[in-house]
C-alpha positions in Angstrom: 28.8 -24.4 24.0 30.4 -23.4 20.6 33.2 -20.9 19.8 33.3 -18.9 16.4 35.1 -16.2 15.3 33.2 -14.1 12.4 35.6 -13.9 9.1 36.2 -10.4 9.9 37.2 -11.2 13.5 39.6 -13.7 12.3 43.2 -13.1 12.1 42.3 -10.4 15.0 43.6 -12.5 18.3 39.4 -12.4 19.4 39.2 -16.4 19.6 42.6 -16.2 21.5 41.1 -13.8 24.1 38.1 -15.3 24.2 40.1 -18.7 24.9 42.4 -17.9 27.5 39.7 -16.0 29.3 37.8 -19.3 29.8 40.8 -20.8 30.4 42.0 -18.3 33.3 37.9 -18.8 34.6 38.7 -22.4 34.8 42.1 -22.5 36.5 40.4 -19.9 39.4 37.7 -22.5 39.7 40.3 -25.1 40.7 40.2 -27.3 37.7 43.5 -28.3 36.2 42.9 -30.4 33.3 40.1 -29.2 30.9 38.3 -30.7 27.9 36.6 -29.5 24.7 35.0 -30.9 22.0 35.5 -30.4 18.3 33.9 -31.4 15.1 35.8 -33.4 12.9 36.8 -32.0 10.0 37.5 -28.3 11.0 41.4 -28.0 10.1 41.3 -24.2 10.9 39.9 -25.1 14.2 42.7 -27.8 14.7 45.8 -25.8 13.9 44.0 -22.8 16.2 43.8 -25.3 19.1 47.2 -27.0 18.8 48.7 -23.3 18.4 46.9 -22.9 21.6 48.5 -25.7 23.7 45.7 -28.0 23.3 46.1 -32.1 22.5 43.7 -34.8 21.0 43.0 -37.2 23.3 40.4 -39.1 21.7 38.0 -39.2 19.1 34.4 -40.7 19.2 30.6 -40.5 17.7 28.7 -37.6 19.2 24.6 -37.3 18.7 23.4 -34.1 17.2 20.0 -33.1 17.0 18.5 -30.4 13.8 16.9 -27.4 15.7 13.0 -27.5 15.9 12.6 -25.5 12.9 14.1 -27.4 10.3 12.3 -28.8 6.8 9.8 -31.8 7.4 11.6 -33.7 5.3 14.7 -33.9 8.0 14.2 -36.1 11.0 16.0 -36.6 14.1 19.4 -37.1 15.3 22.4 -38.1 13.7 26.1 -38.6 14.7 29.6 -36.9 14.1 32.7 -37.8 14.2 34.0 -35.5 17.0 37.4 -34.9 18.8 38.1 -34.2 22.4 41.3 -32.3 22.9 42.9 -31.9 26.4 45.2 -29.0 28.2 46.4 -29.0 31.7 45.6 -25.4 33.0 48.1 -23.2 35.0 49.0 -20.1 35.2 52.0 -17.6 36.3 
């Protein structure tokens, strides 16, 4: 669902890896144009991505939901501001 990299992982190539693995497991599953979804707001995840080959291709309102074991005093859903970025898969 999510990819992080741990501040001592960072700088290390380990979100890159992890990346083009699922990338690679994509392509061999025949799809060719693949889609993920960032929060808003993230510039270290933007310039990863772009550095990566990846586009925006459209913003929009996504619902999140607090896990079960938040305070009482926080109720349902709310919305973010999320980005979808784009990147035709292939492979030499």
């Amino acid at each position: 669902m999510k990819l992080y990299a741990s501040r001592q992982a960072r700088g290390r190539g380990i979100a890159h890896d992890l990346l083009a693995h699922a990338e690679r497991l994509l392509f061999e599953d025949g799809v060719a144009k693949a889609e993920l979804f960032r929060t808003a707001g993230n510039l270290r995840a933007q310039k990863f991505y772009a550095r990566e080959g990846w586009r925006l291709g459209r913003t929009f309102q996504d619902a999140r939901w607090p896990p079960e074991n938040v305070p009482e005093n926080v109720n349902g859903g709310f919305t973010v501001e999320t980005h979808a970025y784009q990147k035709h898969l292939g492979f030499r």
